[in-house]
N, C-alpha and C positions, 0 to 999 in steps of 0.2 A: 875488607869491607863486606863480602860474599860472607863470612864467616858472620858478621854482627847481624844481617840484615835474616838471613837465615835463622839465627838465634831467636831474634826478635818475633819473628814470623811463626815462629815452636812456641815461642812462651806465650803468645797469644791464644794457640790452637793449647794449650796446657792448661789454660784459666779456663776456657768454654770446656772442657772437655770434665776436667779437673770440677768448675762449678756446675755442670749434669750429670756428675756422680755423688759430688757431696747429695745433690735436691734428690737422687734417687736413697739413697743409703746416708742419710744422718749421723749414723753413729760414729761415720769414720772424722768426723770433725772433734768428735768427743777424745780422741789420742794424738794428742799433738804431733807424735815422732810418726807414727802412722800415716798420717796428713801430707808431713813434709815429706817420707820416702814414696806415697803415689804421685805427690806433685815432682819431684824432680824424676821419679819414672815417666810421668807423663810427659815431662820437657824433654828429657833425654829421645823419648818414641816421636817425638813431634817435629823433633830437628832432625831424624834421620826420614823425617818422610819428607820434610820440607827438600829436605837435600839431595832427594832420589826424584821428588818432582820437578825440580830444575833441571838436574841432567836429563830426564827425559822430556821435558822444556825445549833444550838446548839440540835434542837430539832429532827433534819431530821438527823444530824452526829448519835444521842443516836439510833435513831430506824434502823439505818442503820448497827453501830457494834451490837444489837442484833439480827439484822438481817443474820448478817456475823459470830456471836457465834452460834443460831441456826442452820444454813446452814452449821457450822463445824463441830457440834457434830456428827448431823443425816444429812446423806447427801441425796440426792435424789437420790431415786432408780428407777432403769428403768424395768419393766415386759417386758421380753426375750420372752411374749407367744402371743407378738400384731404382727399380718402380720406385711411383711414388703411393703412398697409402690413398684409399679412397676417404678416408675421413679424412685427412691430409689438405685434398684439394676442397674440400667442401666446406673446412674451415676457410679456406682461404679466401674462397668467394663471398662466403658472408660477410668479410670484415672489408 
């Protein structure tokens, strides 16, 4: 299912890609074989980025909830014994 969804996901970015190269350079619609070998170049490059941005998807979600279990367990503490700023206290009074 990862494999179709993928696919589909390239052949999209191959038509947008594929029809702002045709609008730049015209002439490559004029050689039909030419046509079809940039479009499934462009599908073939479209699906291995789609499928490198997923794993690193996948990779940035994993570091992110250990990120979010460490930060639950031990949360961050604040030292009660650091000055406090003077613009600090003078917002606080205003509000």
């Amino acid at each position: 299912m990862l494999q179709v969804i993928i696919s589909i996901i390239g052949l999209i970015i191959a038509v947008f890609v594929f029809a702002l190269i045709a609008d730049k350079f015209p002439s490559i619609t004029n050689c039909i074989p030419l046509a079809i070998f940039i479009f499934v170049l462009l599908w073939g490059a479209s699906i291995c980025i789609s499928y490198i941005a997923w794993w690193i998807g996948i990779i940035v979600a994993i570091v992110a909830l250990i990120v979010y279990i460490i930060k639950k367990k031990k949360p961050l503490q604040m030292d009660n014994n650091e000055p406090i700023d003077n613009n600090q206290e003078d917002n606080n009074e205003s509000k």
